[in-house]
N, C-alpha and C positions, 0 to 999 in steps of 0.2 A: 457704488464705485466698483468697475469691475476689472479696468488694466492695471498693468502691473504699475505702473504710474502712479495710478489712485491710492494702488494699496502701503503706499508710500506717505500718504499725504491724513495728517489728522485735520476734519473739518473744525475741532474745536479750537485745534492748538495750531493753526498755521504757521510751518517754519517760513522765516524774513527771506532764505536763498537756496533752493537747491540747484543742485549743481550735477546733472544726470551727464550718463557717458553712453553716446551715441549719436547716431546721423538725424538730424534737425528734421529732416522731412518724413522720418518716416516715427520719428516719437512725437511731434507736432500732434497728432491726432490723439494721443494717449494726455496729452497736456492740455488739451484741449476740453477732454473730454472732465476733466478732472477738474478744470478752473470750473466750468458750466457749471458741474455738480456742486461746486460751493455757492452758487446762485448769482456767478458774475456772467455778461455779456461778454461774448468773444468778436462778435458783430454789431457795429454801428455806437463801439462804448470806447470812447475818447482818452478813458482811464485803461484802456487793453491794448500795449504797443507790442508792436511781432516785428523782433529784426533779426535778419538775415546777415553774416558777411563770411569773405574768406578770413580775411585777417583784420582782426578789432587790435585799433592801435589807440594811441595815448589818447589824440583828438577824438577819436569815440568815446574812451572812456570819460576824457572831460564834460562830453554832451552830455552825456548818461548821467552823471554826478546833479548836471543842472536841471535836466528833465526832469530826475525825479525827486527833485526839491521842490515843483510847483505841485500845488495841491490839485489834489481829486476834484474833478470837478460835478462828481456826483457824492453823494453823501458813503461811499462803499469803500472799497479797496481801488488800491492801482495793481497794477501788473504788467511786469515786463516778461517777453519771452524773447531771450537771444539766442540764435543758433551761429558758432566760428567755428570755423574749421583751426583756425591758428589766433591764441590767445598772447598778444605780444607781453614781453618783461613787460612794460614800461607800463601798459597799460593795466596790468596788475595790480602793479605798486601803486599805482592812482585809484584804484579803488580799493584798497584795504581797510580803509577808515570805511568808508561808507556801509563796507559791508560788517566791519567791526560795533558799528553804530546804528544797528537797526532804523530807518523810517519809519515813523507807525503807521502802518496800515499801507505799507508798502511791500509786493512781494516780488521777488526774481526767479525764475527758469535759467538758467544759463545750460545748454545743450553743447559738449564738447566732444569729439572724437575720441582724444583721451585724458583722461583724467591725472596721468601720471605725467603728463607735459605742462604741468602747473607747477607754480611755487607750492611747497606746501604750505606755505603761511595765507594762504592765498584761499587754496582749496577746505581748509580750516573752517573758515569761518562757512561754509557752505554743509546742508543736509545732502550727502552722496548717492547718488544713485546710479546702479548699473546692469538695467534691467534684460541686455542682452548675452551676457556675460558667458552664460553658461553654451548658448548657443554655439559662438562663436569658436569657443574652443573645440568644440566637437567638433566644427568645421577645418582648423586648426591640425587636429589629430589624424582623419583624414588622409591632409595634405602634404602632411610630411610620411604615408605609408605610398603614398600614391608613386609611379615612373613620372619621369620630366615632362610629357609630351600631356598627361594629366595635368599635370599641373599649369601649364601654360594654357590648358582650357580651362580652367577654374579662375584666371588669373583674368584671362577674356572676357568673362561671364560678368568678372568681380567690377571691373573697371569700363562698363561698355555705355555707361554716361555721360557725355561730354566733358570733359576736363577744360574748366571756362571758368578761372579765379575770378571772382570780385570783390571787389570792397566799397563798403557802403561808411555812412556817418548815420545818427540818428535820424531814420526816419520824422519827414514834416509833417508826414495822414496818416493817419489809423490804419492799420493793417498791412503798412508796408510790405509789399516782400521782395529780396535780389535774390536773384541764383545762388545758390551755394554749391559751389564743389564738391555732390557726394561721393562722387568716385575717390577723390582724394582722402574721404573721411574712412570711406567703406577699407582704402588699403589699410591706412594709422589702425586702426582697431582689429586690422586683422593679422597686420602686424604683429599684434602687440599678444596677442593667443597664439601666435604663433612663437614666440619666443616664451610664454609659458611654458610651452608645452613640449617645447626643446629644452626646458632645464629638465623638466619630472623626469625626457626618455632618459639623456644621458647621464641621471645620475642612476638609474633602471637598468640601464641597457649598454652596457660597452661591448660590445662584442657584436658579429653579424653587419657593423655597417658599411654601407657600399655607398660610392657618388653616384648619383645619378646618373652623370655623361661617361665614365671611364672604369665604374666598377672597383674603384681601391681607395680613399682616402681615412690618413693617418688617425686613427679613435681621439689617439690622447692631445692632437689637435683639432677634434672637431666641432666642438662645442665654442672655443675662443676665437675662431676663424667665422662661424655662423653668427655668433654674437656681435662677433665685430661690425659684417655688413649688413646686417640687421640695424645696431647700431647708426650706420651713416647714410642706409634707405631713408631709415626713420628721418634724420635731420633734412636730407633735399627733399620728403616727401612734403614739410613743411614750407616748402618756400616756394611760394606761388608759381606758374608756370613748370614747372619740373614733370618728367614725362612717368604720370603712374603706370603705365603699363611697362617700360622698361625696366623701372627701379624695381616692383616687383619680379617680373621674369629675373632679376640678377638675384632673388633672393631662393625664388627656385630651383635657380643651377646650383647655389652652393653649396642647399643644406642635404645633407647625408638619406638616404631611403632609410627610415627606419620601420 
């Protein structure tokens, strides 16, 4: 095993659900690689489902509950890999048992943008994984040293994927797949390093900071002003249709050149 995936994963002692924090399509291949290496089929094996959605609501997760109550129909493991970009309450709260209650010989992938937009009772019961973490913030760090006119190119770069919500129900064939909104995934997660890394500056750094657009904004409110719309990017980033390249751009006009 040699992604960072793998190196997560005991072949003896397989955990029941992990729960990785990242973009679907592009840790897909690390998941992949990692189920093979335990000696399952990722093609043409009836017991290996791959779903795709924007938003997994109650109704999926009802399916999901039934699906994976019917037995393997080979003598091995099952395996589910879900990638959402938005994991509803509701649907949560409908899987908590299940995931409380191990299946035997049943395994989960759930691939999430962020991991901190979970109930915690929720994310509990799951093996965490977050194997771009470090990346991201450097990316992060960056982007709050950079002028406005950077930034809106970074933000370009970030988002230049089709932004084309979908929502799916349980796939009916093996190997399903829908679109998934990575643009949408790729802002949430960058988002979310980027408010890291605006607590470490300003608790670092009060002094020296300038606005982007005008050169003067007030220190000892700039931290609860950047939190704030950070804050409510976060929440319409989550709701289908909402425009990621706007919501972003408003998050690099507010925050401070540090």
């Amino acid at each position: 095993m040699s992604s960072k995936i793998s190196k997560h994963i005991n072949k003896n002692n397989l955990h029941h659900a992990y729960l990785i924090e990242g973009i679907g399509e592009e840790i897909l291949p690390e998941i992949l690689e990692a189920v093979e290496d335990l000696g399952i089929k990722t093609v043409g094996n009836s017991d290996f489902v791959h779903l795709k959605a924007d938003s997994f609501k109650v109704e999926d997760a009802r399916n999901l509950k039934s699906f994976s109550r019917e037995k393997a129909n080979s003598a091995g493991r099952k395996i589910f890999v879900i990638s959402a970009n938005n994991f509803l309450l509701e649907a949560q709260n409908t899987l908590l048992k299940m995931f409380e209650e191990p299946i035997e010989n049943t395994h989960f992938f759930l691939v999430v943008p962020d991991v901190n937009a979970l109930l915690k009772t929720f994310a509990s019961r799951f093996y965490v994984i977050k194997p771009k973490e470090g990346i991201e913030l450097k990316e992060a760090e960056e982007f709050i040293k950079t002028p406005l006119q950077s930034r809106i190119n970074f933000i370009k770069e970030l988002v230049t994927e089709a932004e084309v919500p979908t929502e799916v129900g349980i796939p009916t064939g093996v190997g399903k797949d829908v679109t998934l909104d990575s643009a949408r995934s790729k802002a949430l997660r960058f988002l979310n390093a980027v408010e890291s890394v605006l607590h470490k500056k300003f608790v670092n750094n009060f002094s020296g900071l300038l606005h982007p657009s005008d050169g003067t904004f007030p220190v000892q409110n700039s931290l609860q002003i950047c939190l704030h719309q950070i804050f409510k990017v976060r929440e319409f980033l989550r709701q289908p249709g909402s425009s990621v390249k706007n919501l972003m751009e408003s998050v690099a006009l507010i925050i401070p050149v540090l």
